[in-house]
C-alpha positions in Angstrom: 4.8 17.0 26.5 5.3 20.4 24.0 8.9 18.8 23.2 7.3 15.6 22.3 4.4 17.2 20.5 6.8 19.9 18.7 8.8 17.4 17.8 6.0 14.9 16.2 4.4 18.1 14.5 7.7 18.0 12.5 8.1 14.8 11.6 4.3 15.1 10.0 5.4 18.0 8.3 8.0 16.4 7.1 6.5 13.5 5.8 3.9 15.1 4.2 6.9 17.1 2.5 8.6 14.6 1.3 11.4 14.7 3.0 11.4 12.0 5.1 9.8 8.5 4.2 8.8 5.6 6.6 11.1 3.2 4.9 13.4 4.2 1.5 15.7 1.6 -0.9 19.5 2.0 0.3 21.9 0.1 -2.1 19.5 -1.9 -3.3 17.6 -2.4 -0.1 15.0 -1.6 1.7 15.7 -0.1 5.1 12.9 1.3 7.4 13.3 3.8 9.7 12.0 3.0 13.0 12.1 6.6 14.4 9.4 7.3 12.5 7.1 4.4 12.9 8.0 5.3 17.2 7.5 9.1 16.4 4.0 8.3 15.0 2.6 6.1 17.8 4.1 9.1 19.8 1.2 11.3 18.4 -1.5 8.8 19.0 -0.6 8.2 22.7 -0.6 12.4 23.1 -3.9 12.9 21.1 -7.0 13.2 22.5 -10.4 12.4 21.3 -12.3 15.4 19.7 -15.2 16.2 17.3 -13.9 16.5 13.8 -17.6 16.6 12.7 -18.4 18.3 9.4 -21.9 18.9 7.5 -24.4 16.4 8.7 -21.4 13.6 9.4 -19.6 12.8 12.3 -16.0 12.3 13.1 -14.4 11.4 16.5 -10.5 11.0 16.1 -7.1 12.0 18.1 -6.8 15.8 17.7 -2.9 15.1 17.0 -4.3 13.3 13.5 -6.6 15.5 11.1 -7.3 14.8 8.1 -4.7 16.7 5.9 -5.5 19.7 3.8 -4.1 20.3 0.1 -4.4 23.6 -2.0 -3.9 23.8 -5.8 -0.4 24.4 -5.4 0.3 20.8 -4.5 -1.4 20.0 -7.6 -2.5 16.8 -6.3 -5.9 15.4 -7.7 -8.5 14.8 -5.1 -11.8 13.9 -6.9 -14.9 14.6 -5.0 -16.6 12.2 -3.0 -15.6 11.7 -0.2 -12.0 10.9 -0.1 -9.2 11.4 3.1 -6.1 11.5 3.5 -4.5 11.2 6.8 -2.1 13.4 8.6 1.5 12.8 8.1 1.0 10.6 4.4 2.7 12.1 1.1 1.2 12.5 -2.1 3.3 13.7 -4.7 2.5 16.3 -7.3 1.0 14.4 -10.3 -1.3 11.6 -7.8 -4.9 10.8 -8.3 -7.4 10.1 -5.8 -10.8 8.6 -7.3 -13.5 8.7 -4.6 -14.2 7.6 -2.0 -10.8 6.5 -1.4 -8.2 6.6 2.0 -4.3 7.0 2.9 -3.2 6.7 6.4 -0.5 8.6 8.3 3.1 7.8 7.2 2.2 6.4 3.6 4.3 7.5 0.6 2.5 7.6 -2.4 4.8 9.0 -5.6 4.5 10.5 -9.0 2.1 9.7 -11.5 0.1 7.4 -9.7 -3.9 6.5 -8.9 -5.4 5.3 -6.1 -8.9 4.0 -8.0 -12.5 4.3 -6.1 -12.6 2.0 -2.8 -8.9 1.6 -2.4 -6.9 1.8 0.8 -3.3 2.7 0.9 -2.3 1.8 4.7 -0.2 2.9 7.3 3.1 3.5 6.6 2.9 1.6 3.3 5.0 2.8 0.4 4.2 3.2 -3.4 6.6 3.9 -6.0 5.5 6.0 -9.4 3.2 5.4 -12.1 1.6 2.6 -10.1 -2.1 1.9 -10.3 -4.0 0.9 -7.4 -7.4 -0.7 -8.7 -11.1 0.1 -7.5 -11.5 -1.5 -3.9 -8.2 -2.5 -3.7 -6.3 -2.7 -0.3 -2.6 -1.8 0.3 -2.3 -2.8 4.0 -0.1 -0.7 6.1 2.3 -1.8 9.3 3.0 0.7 12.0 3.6 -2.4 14.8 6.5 -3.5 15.3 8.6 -0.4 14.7 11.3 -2.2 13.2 9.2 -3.8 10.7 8.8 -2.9 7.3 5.9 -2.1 5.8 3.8 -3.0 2.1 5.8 -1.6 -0.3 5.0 -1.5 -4.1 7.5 -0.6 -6.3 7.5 1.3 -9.8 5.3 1.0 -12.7 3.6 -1.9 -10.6 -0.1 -2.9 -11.6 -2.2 -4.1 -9.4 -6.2 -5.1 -10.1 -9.2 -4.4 -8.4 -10.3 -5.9 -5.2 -6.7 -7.3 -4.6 -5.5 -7.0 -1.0 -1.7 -6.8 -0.2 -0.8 -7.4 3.8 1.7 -8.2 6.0 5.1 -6.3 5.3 4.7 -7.5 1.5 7.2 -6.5 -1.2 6.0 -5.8 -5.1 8.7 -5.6 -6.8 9.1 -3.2 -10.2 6.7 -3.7 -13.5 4.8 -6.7 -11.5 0.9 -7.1 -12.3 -1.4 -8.1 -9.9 -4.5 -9.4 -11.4 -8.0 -9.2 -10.1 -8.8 -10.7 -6.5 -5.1 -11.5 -6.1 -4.5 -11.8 -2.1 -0.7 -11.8 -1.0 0.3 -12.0 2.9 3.3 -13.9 4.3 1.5 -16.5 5.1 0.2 -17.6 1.7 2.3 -19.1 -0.7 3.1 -17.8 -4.1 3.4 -20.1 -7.1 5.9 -19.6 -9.9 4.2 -21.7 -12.7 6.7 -20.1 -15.7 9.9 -21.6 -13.4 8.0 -24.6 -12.0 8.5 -23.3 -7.7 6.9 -22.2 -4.7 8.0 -18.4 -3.5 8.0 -18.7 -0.3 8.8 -16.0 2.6 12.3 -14.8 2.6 15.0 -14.9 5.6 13.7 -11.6 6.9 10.2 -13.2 6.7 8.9 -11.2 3.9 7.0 -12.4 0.5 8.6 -10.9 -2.4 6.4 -10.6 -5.8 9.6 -10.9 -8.3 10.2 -8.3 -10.7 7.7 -8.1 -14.0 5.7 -10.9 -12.3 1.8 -11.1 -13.7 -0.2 -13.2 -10.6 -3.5 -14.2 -11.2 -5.5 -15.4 -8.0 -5.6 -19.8 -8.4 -6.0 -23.0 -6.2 -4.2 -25.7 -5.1 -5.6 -29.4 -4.0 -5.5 -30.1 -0.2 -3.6 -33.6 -0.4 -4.0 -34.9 3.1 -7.3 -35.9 5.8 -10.7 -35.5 4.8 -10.1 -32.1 3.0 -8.1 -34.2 0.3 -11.0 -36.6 0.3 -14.1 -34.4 -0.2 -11.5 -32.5 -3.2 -11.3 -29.3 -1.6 -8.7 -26.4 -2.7 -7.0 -23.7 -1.3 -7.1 -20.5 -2.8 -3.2 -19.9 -4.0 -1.6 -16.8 -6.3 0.3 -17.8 -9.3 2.9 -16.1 -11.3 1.3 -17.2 -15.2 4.1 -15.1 -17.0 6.6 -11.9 -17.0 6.0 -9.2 -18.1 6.6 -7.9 -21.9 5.3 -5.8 -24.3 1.8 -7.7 -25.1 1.4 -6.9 -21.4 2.5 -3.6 -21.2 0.1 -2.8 -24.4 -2.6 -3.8 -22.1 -2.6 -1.7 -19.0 -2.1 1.3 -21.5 -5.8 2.1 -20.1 -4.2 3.6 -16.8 -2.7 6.2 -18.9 -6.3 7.3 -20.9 -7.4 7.3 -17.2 -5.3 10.1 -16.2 
């Protein structure tokens, strides 16, 4: 049991160093790295439950996963107000953290970008730099299966408050994600500018294409009594790509820093 513990102590360390990541971009593709993932569960199954209480407000969690501790030097900005971040996660020097906000174990979260008030940035999921994760919006996180790849949102990526991003999906770089936008596997995306549905991939991943803006939109049900009584299903949309016009108007995220 030390040799396991020992050895998931390091890999925390690690990732909170930097110098390992969950799942990393290989000639072009994304590769995760399962050790990891199984490294992490290690530390769950070997922790036991114990008071992490502090002030007036309780906390019960696995002693193997504190909440981590930063110090000026790396100059990561935590805002009071009740912000955590979870053992084993990376922030690099340069990140914001508006409260109340949370990043779970194994996360990567790089230079130059804000996770806004309310936001989630889950297990294991991966942000690139200068992204800007919007007030209450949710980054989901995959830890099960091992071999699965997790949310990942590349560079310079926008995406709006209250959007939610599940399920092993990949935004790809400059993409915009307006307000309310929900993207999972399951639901598919609409490519009005090319005239085509973005479905899943063969690895069973939805991509969000490069420069992408998606704005949350419906679709009619055609069939049965749904079709009859005019109901629609809620469906994202790709409404353009990104150029300058839009790139002028997410210059806010830089006054914000």
């Amino acid at each position: 049991m030390n040799s396991e513990m020992n050895e998931f102590l390091k890999v925390c360390q690690d990732l909170e160093a930097g110098k390992i990541r969950v799942a990393e971009k290989t000639d072009g593709e994304w590769k995760v790295n399962s050790w990891i993932k199984e490294m992490i569960l290690t530390g769950f199954r070997l922790g036991k439950l114990t008071d992490m209480s502090e002030g007036g407000l309780s906390f019960i969690d696995k002693d193997t996963i504190p909440a981590r501790r930063f110090t000026v030097e790396d100059r990561v900005r935590i805002v009071p107000g009740g912000s955590s971040v979870r053992r084993g996660a990376y922030l690099s020097p340069s990140v914001i953290m508006m409260p109340p906000a949370y990043v779970n174990i194994g996360a990567y979260v790089d230079e130059g970008s804000m996770i806004d008030s309310h936001a989630l940035v889950g297990s294991c999921a991966q942000v690139g730099k200068n992204v800007h994760i919007a007030a209450a919006a949710q980054i989901g996180g995959v830890l099960e299966p091992v071999g699965a790849l997790p949310v990942i949102i590349e560079d310079n990526v926008f995406i709006g408050g209250n959007c939610g991003v599940y399920e092993g999906v990949l935004v790809k770089e400059r993409a915009v994600l307006g307000s309310g936008v929900i993207i999972n596997k399951s639901t598919a995306l609409y490519d009005a500018v090319n005239g085509c549905w973005i479905r899943p991939d063969a690895d069973g991943r939805m991509v969000v294409p490069e420069g992408a803006v998606v704005v949350a939109g419906s679709r009619p049900v055609t069939k049965g009594p749904g079709a009859e009584a005019g109901i629609h299903l809620y469906t994202p949309v790709i409404v353009k790509y990104r150029d300058g016009k839009t790139d002028a108007s997410t210059v806010l995220e830089d006054l914000l820093r």
